[in-house]
C-alpha positions in Angstrom: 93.0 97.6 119.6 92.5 94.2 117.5 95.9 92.9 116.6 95.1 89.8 114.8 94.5 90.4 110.9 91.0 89.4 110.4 90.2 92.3 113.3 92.1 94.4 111.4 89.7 93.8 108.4 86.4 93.5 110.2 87.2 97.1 112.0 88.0 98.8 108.9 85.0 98.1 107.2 82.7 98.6 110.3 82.9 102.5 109.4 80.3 103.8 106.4 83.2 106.2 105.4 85.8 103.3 104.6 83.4 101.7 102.8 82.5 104.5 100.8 86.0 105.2 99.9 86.5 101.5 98.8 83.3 101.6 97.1 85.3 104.5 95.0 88.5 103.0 94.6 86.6 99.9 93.2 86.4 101.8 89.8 90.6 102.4 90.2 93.5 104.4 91.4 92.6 107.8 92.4 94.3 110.5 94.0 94.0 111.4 97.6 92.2 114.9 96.3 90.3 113.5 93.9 89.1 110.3 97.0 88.6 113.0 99.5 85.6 115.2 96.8 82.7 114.0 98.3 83.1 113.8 101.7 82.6 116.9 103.7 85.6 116.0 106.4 89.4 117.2 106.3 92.4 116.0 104.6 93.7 114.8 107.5 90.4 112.8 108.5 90.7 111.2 104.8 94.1 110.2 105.6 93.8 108.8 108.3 90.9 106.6 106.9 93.5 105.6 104.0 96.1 104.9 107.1 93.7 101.9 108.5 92.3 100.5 105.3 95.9 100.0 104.4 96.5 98.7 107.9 94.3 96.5 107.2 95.4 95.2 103.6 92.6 96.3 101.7 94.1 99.3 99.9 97.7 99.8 98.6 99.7 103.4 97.7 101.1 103.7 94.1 102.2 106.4 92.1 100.5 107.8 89.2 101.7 107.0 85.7 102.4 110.7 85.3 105.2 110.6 88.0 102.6 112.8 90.2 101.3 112.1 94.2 100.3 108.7 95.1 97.6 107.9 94.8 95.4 104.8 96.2 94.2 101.5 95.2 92.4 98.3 96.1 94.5 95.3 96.9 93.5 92.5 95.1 
């Protein structure tokens, strides 16, 4: 397992599904629920997708301005 940040990075983004999801989250926060629409895989398979690309520093949790779930967005 790569320990070294760049690795990190370069891994995450080696799988089409992280990329997709980032492709999403490029337009803003979104919910997990809403993220996880278009891909035919489980909640838990989105998560942990969610769990490396923050791993790896590209996305960040927040919460939604209506006090709701977090949701997820691009680090920038």
């Amino acid at each position: 397992m790569p320990s070294d940040a760049l690795s990190n990075t370069f891994a995450a983004l080696a799988d089409p599904t992280r990329r997709a999801i980032l492709a999403r989250l490029a337009a803003g926060e979104i919910s997990v629920t809403a993220l996880a629409e278009p891909f035919e895989m489980s909640m838990p398979a989105i998560s942990k997708h969610l769990k490396v690309l923050e791993r790896a520093g590209l996305i960040a949790r927040g919460r939604q301005a209506s006090g709701g779930p977090a949701a997820w967005k691009l680090r920038r």
